[in-house]
N, C-alpha and C positions, 0 to 999 in steps of 0.2 A: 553278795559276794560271789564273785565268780570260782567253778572248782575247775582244777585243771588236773589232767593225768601223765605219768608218764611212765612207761617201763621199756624196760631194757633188757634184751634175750641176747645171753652170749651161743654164739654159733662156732666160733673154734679161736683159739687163742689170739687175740686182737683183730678181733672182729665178732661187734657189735647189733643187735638190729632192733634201730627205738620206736614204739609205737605212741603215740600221742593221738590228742583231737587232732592235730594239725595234719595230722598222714604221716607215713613212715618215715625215716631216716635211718642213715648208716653211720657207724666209727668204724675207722678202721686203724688202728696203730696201736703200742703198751702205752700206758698210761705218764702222761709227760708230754707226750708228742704221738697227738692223734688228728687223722682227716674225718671231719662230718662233714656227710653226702647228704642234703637233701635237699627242698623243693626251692630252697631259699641258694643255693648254689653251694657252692663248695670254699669249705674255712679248714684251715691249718692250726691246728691249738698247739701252744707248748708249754711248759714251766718248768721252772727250775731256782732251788733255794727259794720258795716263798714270791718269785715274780713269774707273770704269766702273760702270753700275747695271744692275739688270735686276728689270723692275716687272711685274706679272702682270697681263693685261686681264680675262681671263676663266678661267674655271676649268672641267674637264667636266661635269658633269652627273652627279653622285652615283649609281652603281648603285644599283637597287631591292635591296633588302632582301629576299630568300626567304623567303616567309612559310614559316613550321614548318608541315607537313602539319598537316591536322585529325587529333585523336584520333579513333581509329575507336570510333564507336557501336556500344553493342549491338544485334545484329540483333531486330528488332522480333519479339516471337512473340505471335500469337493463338490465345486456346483459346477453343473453341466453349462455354459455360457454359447452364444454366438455373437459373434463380431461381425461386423458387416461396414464397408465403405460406401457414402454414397455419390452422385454424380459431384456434388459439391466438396466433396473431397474429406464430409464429414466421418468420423470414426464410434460407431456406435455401440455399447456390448447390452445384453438384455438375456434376459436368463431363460429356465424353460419353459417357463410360462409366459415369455414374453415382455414380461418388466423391464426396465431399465437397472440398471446395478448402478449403487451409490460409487463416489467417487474413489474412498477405500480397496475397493474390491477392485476397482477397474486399475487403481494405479498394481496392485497384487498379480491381476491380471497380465497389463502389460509387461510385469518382472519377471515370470513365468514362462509366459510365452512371447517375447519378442520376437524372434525370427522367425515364428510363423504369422505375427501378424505385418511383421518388417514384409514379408515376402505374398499379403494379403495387398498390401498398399501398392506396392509396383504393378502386380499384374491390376487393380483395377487406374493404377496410372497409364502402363502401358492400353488398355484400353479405352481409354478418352482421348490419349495422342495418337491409337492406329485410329480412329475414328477420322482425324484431319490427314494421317497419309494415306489413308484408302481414296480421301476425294481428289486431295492430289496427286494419286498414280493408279487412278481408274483406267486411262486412257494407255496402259503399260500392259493390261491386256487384251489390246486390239488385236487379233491375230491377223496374222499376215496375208493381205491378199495375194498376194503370187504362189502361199503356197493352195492346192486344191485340199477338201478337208478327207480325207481318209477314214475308210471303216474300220475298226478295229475290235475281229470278233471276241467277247466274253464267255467262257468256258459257265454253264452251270453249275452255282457253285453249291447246294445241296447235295449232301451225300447220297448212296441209295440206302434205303432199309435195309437194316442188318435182321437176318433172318434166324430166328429164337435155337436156341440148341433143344436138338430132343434131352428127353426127362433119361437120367441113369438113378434109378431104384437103387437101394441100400440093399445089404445081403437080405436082409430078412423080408425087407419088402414083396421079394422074388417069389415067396413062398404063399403069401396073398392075392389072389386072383383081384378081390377088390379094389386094392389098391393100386395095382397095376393099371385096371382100368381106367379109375379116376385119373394117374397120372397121363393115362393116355389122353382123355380127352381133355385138362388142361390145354394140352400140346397141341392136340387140334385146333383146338380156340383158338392157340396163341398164333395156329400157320394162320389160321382166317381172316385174322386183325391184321397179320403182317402181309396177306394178298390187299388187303384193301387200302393200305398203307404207300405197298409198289406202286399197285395202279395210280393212285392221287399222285404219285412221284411222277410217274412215267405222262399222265396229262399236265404236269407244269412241267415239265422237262421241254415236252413238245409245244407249249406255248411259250417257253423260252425261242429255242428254234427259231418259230415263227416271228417272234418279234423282233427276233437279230434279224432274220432274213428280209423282212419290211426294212428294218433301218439301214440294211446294205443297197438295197436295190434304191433308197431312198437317198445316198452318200453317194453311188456313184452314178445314176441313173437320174432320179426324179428330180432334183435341184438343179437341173441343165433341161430339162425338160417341160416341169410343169409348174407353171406358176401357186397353186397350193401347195404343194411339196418346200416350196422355196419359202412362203409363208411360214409353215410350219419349222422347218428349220431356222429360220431368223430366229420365231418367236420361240423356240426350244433354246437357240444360244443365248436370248438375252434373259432366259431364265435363270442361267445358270449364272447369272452377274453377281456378284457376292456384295450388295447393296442393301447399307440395316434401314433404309429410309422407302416408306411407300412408293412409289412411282407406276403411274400408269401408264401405258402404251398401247395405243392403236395403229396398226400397220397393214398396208396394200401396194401388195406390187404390179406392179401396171406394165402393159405393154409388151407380155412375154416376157418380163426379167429385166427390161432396158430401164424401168422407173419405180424406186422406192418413196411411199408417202408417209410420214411417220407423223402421229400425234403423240407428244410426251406431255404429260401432266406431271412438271417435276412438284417435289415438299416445296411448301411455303418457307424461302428464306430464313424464319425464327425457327426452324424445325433441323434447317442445316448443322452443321460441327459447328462451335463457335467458342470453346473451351480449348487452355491448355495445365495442362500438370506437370508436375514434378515435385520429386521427393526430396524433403532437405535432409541434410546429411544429419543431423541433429535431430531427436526427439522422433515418437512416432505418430505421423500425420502428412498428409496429401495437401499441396500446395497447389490449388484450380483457381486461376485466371480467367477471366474472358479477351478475349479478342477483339481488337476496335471493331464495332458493329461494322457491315455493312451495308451501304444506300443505297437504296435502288429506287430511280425514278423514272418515268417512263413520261414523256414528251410527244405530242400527236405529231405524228410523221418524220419522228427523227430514232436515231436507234436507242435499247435499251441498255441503260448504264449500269456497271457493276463495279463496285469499288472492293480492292482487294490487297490485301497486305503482303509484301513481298518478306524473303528470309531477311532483308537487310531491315526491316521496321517500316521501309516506305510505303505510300499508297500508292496504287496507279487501277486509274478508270478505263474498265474495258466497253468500248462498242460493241453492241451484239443487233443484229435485225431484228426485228420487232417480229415478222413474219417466218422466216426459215432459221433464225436462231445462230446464223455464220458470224465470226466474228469479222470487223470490221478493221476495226482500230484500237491503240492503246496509247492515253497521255496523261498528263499528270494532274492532279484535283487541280481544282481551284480553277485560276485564269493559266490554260497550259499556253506553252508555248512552241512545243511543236507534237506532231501526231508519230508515230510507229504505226505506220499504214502494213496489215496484210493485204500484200498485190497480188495475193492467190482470187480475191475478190472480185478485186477492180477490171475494168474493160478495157480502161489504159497502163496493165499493168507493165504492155514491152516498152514505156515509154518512160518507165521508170527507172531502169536500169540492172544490173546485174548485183546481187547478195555481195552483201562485204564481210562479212561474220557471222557463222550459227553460235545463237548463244542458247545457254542451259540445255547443253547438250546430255546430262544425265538423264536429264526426263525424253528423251527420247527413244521411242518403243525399237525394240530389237532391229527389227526385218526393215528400218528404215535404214538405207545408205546414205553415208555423207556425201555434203558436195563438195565437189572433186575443186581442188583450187582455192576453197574460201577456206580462213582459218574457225576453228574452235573455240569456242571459250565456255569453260564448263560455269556458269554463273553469268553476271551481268556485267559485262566489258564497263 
């Protein structure tokens, strides 16, 4: 049996104050029509003649609701990955050891970082298709014979040694002889290292100098002059040929400068560009082609053929000398029907008549002038 309490403390004439297990409460009105205040909200009591009501003003204020804990998240994990495209236009990711990453991860991968690997793909696209326009617009930097090459001196660009600050002691240091001294000979030390420092400066300084002054006397002097000199400069410019494929070259210039001999050991044809790319608009991945092969056959005492694919998909077989490598001719596979004779060649070429058309005039190097009178056509008429 449950016990229950309750008492009631009058504090001044209608007004009430009731303590109970339940926690306090208020009355407050004479008896008939009275307000009880408490935790259960607020009620209006009346009676009269033996009938009684009791009306509620207000009510408490609904506890919050506990929100349910969050579900715990999986803890976030990063793995360090590299991606890499290769010649084939494959798309690889492999982690930092080197493994390959299962498919899951790669497709996680891709969602993450698309645009950096979107922007992975192009540049190794873009490089397999400059591979095919470097070969065809090698010849775009022939520089111009009419102009003579010019020296153009370069400033040393090593600064000089910056020479150490002397030591400034702290007040109290000033009062120790000792340490004065040490800091003194720090200091020393430090001028000693920064004299041997100059000097190393001042002997590459002066073998800069010297080397300008050999490449000046060597631009306007020795390349009009001396046949080594002129060697040396060829084989200095054709270094600087920006060519990803080996190539050998032996050269002799004969005759005082009137006759160049040149031996080229070009790459073996399979070693040429012979790939194209492109990125499809969709999905990420490199789209590599190959190029209809090239045949080359070589005929005893007739010229060397090279079949090559023009911007329009066609083929045309180009004639080259077997001996000096001049081109000859250009006609169509198969059984052609007629030739595109360069008459720059030929020993009847005034018998041939005058140019009717330059065509694929883009590919032609700067410092070349047009001819006067024949029309243009930027492609193939």
């Amino acid at each position: 049996m449950a016990l229950r309490f309750r008492r009631s403390i009058k504090l001044a004439p209608g007004v009430r104050m009731n303590v109970s297990g339940s926690g306090v409460s208020w009355t407050l009105g004479p008896r008939g029509a009275t307000v009880g205040i408490g935790k259960r909200g607020t009620r209006l009591n009346t009676s009269f003649m033996g009938l009684s009501s009791s009306q509620i003003l207000s009510r408490p204020l609904p506890r919050p609701r506990q929100a349910a804990p969050p579900a715990l998240s999986a803890p976030t994990r990063s793995i360090p990955l590299t991606c890499s495209v290769d010649d084939d236009g494959v798309l690889s990711f492999q982690d930092e050891h080197g493994n390959t990453l299962d498919d899951a991860l790669v497709e996680i991968a891709k969602k993450q970082n698309r645009a950096a690997i979107l922007g992975l793909i192009q540049r190794k696209c873009d490089q397999i298709n400059g591979e095919l326009d470097g070969l065809a617009t090698i010849h775009l930097h022939t520089p111009s014979p009419h102009t003579p090459p010019r020296f153009h001196p370069e400033s040393y660009s090593e600064p000089t040694p910056t020479a150490p600050m002397p030591p400034r002691p702290r007040w109290w240091e000033k009062f120790l002889s000792k340490r004065l001294a040490k800091l003194d000979a720090l200091y020393q030390q430090a001028l000693a290292e920064h004299q041997v420092r100059v000097e190393s400066w001042q002997r590459e300084k002066a073998k800069d100098e010297q080397e300008q002054a050999a490449k000046q006397r060597l631009i306007e002097e020795g390349i009009y002059t001396d046949t080594v000199a002129m060697e040396c400069w060829l084989e200095a410019n054709l270094q600087e040929i920006a060519w990803p494929r080996e190539t050998l070259v032996a050269l002799e210039i004969a005759d005082e400068g009137r006759h160049i001999l040149l031996d080229v050991d070009l790459p073996e044809i399979e070693d040429m560009p012979s790939k194209l790319a492109a990125v499809p608009t969709r999905g990420l991945r490199l789209s590599v082609k190959e190029l209809p092969s090239a045949q080359v056959r070589l005929l005893q005492g007739k010229p060397r053929h090279y079949v090559k694919t023009a911007d329009s998909g066609a083929q045309r077989v180009t004639g080259f000398c077997e001996h000096c490598g001049t081109q000859l001719y250009a006609t169509d596979p198969g059984t052609p029907k007629r030739y595109s004779l360069r008459v720059g060649t030929l020993a009847q070429r005034d018998q041939v008549g005058g140019p009717q058309a330059q065509i694929w005039t883009r590919r032609r190097v700067g410092w070349m002038p047009p001819l006067e009178g024949v029309d243009e056509v930027d492609g193939q008429p």
